[in-house]
ROMARKE-461723 format. One line per 10 residues: their letters; for each residue z, x, y of N, C-alpha, C. Coordinates in steps of 0.05 Angstrom, whole numbers, plus 5000, padded with zeros to 4 digits. Example, Ala and Ser with C-alpha at 12.3 -4.5 7.8 and 13.67 -1.06 7.14 Angstrom:
BEGIN
as	5156/5264/4886/5156/5246/4910/5156/5264/4934 ~ 5142/5257/4955/5143/5273/4979/5157/5258/5001 .
This chain:
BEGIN
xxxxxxxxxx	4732/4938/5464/4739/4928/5437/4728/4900/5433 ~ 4711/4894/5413/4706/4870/5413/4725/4846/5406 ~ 4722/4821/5412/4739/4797/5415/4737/4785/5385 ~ 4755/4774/5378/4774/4769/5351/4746/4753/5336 ~ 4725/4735/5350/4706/4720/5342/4687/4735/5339 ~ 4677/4760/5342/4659/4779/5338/4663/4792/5314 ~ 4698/4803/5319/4707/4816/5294/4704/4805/5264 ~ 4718/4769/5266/4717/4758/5241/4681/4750/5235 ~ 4669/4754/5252/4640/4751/5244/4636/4775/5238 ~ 4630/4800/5237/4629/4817/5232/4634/4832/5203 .
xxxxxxxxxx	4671/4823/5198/4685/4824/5174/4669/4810/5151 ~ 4652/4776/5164/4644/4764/5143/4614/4775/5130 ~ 4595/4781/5151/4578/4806/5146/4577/4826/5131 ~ 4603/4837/5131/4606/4868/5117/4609/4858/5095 ~ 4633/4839/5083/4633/4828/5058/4611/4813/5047 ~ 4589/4803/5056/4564/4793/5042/4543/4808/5032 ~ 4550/4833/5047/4517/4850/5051/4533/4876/5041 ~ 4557/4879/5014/4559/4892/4998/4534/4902/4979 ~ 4536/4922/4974/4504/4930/4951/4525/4912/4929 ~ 4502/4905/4915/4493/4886/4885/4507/4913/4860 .
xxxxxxxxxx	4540/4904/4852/4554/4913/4840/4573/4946/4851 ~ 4579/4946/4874/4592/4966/4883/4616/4960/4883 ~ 4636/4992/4864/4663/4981/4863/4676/4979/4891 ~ 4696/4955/4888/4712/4954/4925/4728/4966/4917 ~ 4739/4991/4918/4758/5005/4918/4769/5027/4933 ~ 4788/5035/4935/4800/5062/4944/4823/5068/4928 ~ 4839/5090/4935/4849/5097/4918/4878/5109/4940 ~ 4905/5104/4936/4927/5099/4942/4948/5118/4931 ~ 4973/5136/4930/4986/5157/4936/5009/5159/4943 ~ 5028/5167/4934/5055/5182/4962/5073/5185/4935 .
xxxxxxxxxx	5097/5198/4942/5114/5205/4937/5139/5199/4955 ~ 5166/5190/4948/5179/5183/4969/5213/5196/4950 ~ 5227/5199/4974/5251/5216/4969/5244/5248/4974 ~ 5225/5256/4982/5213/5292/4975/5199/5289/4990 ~ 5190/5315/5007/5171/5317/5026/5150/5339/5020 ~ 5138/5326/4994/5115/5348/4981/5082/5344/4985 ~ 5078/5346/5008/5047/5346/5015/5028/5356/4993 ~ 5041/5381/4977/5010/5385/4964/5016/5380/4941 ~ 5037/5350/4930/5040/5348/4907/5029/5312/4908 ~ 5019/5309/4933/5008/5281/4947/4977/5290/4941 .
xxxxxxxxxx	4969/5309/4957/4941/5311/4957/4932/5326/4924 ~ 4948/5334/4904/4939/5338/4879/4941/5307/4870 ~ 4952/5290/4876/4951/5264/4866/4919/5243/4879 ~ 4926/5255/4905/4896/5248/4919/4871/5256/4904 ~ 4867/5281/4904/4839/5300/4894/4838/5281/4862 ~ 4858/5270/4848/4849/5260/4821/4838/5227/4821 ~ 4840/5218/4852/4829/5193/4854/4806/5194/4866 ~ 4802/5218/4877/4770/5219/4895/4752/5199/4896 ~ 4744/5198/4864/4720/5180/4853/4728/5157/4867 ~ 4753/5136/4869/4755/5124/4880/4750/5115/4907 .
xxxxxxxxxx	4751/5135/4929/4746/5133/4952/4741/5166/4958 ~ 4712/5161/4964/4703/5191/4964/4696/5195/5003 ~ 4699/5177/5018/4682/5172/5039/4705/5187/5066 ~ 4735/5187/5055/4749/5205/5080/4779/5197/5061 ~ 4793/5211/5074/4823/5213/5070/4849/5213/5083 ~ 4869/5215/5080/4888/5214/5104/4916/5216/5097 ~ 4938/5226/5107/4967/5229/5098/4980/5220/5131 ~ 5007/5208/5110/5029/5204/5136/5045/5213/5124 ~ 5060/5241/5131/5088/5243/5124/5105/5227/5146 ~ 5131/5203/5132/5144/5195/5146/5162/5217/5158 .
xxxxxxxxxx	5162/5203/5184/5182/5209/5202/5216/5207/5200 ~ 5225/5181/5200/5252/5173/5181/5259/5180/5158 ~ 5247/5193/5143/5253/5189/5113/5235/5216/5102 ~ 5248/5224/5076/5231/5247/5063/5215/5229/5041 ~ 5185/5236/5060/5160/5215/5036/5131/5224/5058 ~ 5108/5221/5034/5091/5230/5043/5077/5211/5025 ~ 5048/5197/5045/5034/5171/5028/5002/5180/5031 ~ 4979/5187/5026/4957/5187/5020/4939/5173/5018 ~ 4916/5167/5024/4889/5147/5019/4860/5166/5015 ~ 4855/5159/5000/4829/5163/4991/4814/5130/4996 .
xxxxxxxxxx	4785/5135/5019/4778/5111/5025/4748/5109/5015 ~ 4740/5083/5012/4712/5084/5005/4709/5058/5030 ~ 4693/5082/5045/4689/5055/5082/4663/5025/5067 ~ 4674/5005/5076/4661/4986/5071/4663/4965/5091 ~ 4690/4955/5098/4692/4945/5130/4696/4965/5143 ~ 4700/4965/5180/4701/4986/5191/4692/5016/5184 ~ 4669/5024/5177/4670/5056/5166/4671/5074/5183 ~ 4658/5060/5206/4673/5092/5227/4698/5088/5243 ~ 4716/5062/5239/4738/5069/5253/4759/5053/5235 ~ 4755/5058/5211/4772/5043/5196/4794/5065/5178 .
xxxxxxxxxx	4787/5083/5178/4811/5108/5168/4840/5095/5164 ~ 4846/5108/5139/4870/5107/5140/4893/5132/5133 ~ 4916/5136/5141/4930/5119/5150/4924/5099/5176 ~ 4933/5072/5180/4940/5054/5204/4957/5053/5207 ~ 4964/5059/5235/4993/5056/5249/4992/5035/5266 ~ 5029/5023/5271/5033/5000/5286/5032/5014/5316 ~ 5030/5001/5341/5028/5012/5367/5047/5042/5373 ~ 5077/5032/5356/5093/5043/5361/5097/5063/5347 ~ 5082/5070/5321/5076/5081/5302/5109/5089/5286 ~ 5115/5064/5290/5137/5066/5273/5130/5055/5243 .
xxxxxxxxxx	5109/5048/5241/5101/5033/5208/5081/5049/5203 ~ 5065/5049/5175/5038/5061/5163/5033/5043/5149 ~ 5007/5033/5146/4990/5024/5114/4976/5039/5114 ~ 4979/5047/5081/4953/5052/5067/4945/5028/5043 ~ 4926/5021/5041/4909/5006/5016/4888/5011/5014 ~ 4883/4984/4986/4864/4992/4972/4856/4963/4970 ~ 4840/4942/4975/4819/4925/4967/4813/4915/4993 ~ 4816/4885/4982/4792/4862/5008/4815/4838/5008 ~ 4818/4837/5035/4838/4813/5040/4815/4783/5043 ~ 4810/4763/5037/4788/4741/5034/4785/4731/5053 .
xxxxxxxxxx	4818/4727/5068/4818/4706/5087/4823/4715/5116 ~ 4820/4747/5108/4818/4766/5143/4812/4746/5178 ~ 4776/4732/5168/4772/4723/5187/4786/4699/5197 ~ 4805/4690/5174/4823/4664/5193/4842/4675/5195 ~ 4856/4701/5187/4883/4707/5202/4881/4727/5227 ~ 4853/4733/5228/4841/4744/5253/4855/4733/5278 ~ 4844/4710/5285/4845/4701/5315/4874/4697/5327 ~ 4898/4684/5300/4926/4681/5305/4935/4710/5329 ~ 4933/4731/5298/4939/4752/5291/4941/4777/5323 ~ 4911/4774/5324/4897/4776/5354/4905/4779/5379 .
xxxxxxxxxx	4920/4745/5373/4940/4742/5405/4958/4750/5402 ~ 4975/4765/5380/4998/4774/5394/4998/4815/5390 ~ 4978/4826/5369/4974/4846/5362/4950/4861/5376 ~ 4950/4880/5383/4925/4895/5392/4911/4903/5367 ~ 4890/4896/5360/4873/4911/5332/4861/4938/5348 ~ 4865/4961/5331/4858/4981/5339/4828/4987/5315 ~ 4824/4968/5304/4808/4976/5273/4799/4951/5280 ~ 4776/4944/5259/4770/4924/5247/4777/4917/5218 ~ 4791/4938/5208/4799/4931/5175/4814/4919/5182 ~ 4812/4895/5147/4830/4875/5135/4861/4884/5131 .
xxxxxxxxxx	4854/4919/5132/4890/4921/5115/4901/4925/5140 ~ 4890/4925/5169/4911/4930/5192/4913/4898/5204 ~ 4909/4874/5186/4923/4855/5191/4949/4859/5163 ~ 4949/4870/5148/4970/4862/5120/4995/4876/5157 ~ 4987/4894/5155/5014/4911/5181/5023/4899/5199 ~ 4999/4879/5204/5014/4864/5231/5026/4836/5215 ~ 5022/4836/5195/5029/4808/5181/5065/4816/5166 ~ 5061/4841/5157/5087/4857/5151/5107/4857/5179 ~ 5089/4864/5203/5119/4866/5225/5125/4833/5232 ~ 5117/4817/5223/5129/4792/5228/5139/4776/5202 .
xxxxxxxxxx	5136/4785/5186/5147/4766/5161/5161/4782/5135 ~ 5152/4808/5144/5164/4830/5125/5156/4832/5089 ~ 5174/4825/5073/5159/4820/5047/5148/4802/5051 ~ 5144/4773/5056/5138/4750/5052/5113/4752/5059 ~ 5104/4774/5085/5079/4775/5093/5052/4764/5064 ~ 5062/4781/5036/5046/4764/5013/5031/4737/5015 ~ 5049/4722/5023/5051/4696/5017/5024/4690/5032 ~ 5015/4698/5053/4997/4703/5070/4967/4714/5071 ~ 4973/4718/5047/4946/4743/5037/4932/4725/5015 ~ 4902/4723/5020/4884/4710/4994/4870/4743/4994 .
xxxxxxxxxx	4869/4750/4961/4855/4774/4961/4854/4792/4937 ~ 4850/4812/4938/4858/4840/4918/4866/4851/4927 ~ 4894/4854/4922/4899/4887/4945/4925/4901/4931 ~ 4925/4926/4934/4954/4935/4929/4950/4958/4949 ~ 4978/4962/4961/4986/4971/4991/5016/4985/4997 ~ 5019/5005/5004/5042/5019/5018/5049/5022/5043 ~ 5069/5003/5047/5071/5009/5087/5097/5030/5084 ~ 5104/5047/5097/5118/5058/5111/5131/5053/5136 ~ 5156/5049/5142/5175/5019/5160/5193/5039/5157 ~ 5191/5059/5186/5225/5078/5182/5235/5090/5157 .
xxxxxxxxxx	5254/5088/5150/5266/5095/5128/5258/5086/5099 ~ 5245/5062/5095/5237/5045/5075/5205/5053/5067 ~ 5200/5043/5047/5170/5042/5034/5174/5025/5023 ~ 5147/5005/5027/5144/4983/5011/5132/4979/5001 ~ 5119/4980/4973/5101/4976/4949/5093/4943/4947 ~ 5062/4942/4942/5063/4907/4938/5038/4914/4921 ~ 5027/4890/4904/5002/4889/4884/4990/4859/4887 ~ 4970/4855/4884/4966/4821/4883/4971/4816/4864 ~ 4982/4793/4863/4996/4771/4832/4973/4784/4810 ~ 4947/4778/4810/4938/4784/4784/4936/4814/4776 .
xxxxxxxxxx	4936/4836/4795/4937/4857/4787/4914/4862/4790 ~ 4898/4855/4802/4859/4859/4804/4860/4899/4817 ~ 4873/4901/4835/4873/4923/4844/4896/4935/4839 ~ 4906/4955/4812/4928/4973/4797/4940/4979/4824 ~ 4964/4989/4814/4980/5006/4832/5010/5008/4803 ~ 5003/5041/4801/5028/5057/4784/5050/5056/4802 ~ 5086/5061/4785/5098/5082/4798/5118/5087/4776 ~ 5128/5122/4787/5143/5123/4763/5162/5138/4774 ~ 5187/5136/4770/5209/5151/4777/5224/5179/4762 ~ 5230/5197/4781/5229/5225/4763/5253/5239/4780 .
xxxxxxxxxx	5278/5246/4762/5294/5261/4780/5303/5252/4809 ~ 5306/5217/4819/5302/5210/4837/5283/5209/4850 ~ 5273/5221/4849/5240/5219/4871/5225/5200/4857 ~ 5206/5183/4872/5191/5166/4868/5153/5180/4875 ~ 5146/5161/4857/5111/5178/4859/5100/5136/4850 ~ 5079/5137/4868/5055/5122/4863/5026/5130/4864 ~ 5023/5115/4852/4996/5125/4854/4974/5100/4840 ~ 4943/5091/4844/4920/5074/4839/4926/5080/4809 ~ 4924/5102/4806/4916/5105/4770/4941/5122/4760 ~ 4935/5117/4733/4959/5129/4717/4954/5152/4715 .
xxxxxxxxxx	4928/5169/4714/4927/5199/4703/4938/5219/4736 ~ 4937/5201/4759/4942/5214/4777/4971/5215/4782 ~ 4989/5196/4763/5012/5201/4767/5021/5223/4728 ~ 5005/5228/4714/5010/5229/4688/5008/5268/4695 ~ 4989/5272/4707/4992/5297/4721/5015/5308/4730 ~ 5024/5290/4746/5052/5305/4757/5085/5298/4746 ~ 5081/5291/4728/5100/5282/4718/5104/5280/4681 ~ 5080/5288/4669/5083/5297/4639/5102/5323/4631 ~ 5108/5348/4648/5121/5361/4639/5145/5362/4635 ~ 5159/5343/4654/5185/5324/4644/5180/5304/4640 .
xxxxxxxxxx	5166/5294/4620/5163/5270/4611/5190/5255/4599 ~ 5202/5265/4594/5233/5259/4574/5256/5243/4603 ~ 5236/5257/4624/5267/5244/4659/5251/5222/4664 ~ 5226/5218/4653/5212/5203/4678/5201/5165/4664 ~ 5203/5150/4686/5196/5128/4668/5160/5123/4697 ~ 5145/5110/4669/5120/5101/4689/5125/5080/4677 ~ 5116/5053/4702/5113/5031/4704/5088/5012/4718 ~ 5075/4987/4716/5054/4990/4724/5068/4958/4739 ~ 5059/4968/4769/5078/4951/4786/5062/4921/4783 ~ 5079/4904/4782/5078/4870/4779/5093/4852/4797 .
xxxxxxxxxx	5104/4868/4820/5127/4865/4831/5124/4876/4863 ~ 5140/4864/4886/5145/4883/4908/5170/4894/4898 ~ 5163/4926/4911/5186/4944/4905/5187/4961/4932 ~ 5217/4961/4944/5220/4966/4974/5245/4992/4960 ~ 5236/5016/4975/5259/5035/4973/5269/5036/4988 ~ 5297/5053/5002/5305/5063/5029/5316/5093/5020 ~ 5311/5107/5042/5316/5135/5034/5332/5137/5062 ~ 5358/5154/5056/5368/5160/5079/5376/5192/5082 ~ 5383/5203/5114/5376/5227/5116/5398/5249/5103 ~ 5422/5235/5097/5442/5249/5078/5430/5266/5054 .
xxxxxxxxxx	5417/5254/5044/5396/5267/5019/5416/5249/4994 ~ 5418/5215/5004/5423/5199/4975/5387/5204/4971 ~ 5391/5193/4938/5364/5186/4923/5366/5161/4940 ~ 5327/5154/4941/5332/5133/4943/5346/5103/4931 ~ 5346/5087/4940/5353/5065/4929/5330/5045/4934 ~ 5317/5038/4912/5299/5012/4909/5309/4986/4904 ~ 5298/4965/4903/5303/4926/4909/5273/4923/4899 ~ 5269/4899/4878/5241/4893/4879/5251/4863/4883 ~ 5223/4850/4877/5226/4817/4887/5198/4812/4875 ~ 5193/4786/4851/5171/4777/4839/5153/4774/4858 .
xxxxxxxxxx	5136/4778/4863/5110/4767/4869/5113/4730/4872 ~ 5115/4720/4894/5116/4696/4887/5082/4676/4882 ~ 5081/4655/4868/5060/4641/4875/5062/4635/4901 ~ 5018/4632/4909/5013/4628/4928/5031/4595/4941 ~ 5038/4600/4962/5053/4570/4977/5078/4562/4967 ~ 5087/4593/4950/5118/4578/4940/5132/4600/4962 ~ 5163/4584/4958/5184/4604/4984/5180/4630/4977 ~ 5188/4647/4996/5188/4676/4992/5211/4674/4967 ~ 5211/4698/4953/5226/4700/4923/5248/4713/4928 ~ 5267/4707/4920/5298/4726/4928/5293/4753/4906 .
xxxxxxxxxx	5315/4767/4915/5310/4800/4909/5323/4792/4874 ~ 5307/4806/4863/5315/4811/4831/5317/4836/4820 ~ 5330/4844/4807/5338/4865/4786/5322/4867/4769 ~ 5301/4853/4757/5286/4848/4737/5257/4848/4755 ~ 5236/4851/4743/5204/4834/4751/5186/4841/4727 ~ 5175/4810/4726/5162/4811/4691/5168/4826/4671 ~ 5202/4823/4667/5197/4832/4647/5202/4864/4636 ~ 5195/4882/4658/5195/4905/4662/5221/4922/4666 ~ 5229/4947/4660/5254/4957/4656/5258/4960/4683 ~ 5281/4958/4698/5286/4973/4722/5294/4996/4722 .
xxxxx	5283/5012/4744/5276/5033/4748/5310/5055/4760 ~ 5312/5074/4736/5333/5092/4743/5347/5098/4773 ~ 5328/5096/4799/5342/5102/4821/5366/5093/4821 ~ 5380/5105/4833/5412/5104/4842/5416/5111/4870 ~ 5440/5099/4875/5452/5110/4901/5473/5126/4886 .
């Protein structure tokens, strides 16, 4: 495996020697509370365009939820797949953009994590098992991302929203998804149960194995270098979302 100074040279490479206007994108997925694989990969197949280059599912283990990626390889392309798991493979990311400042959280990161990848989003994972939400605070970038942490799912977007991320709640079950038509698909025929929202916010569920609905917590997006943000009932503005315990 190459050494953390190879890697972030490498990372800075791949990001320069992008073709002249290629979208950075992929495209992002799951459902949580339900364990419906082919109601994940009909949400997948409508983001293709997005990341046409490979794909991937983690049904959690802890919890009834199933998360998806559609990738378009640009760092790492032959060993950058996702899902990424932590050693223990008790966590998952999936995302979708370009973290900026990869090569300086590289070398920290390095000494205490094994990188099994060279992608940027398997530092957001190792930045998540030590700081949890706050890991944000930490990130210069575009990105919106789903880790899977046991029982929980955790939804995040960058402050400006450069890279979407839906979700909409239906009958308890929860659905995200990159784009709206990939969640508008599965969820127009009860349109009357369901609310879509276009996230501005971290939003963390927990699903437990009794079969409660989940229960979600969001928390603003804080500015870059301000404290981590205490948990709110509110974010921009936006209605909170029906789940119950």
């Amino acid at each position: 495996m190459a050494d953390s100074d190879e890697m972030a040279a490498r990372c800075r490479t791949k990001r320069h020697d992008h073709w002249e206007g290629i979208a950075h994108m992929c495209g992002i997925a799951g459902i949580w509370g339900q364990i419906d694989e082919a109601r994940v990969r009909r949400m997948m197949d409508v983001l293709i365009h997005r990341g046409p280059d490979a794909s991937g599912l983690c049904i959690a283990a802890a919890a009834p939820g199933v998360v998806g990626h559609q990738r378009l390889s640009i760092i790492d392309p032959t060993g950058g797949n996702q899902p990424i798991y932590s050693a223990d493979r008790t966590q998952a990311i999936i995302a979708n953009g370009e973290i900026y400042n990869f090569p300086q959280l590289l070398p920290r990161l390095s000494q205490q994590y094994q990188f099994d990848t060279t992608s940027d989003s398997e530092a957001i994972l190792h930045l998540y098992a030590e700081h949890e939400l706050a890991a944000v605070n930490y990130l210069e970038g575009m990105y919106a991302f789903a880790i899977v942490d046991g029982a929980r799912l955790v939804l995040a977007r960058d402050p400006i929203g450069i890279k979407p991320l839906y979700y909409a709640e239906q009958d308890g079950v929860l659905l995200f998804a990159s784009e709206l038509k990939a969640l508008a698909n599965e969820t127009i025929p009860n349109r009357g149960s369901t609310t879509l929202i276009s996230l501005s916010c971290i939003i963390r569920t927990e699903c437990h194995s009794c079969g409660i609905a989940p229960r979600i917590s969001r928390r603003h997006l804080p500015p870059k270098g301000a404290p981590d943000a205490r948990p709110s009932s509110s974010c921009g503005g936006l209605p909170t979302p029906r789940l119950s315990a």
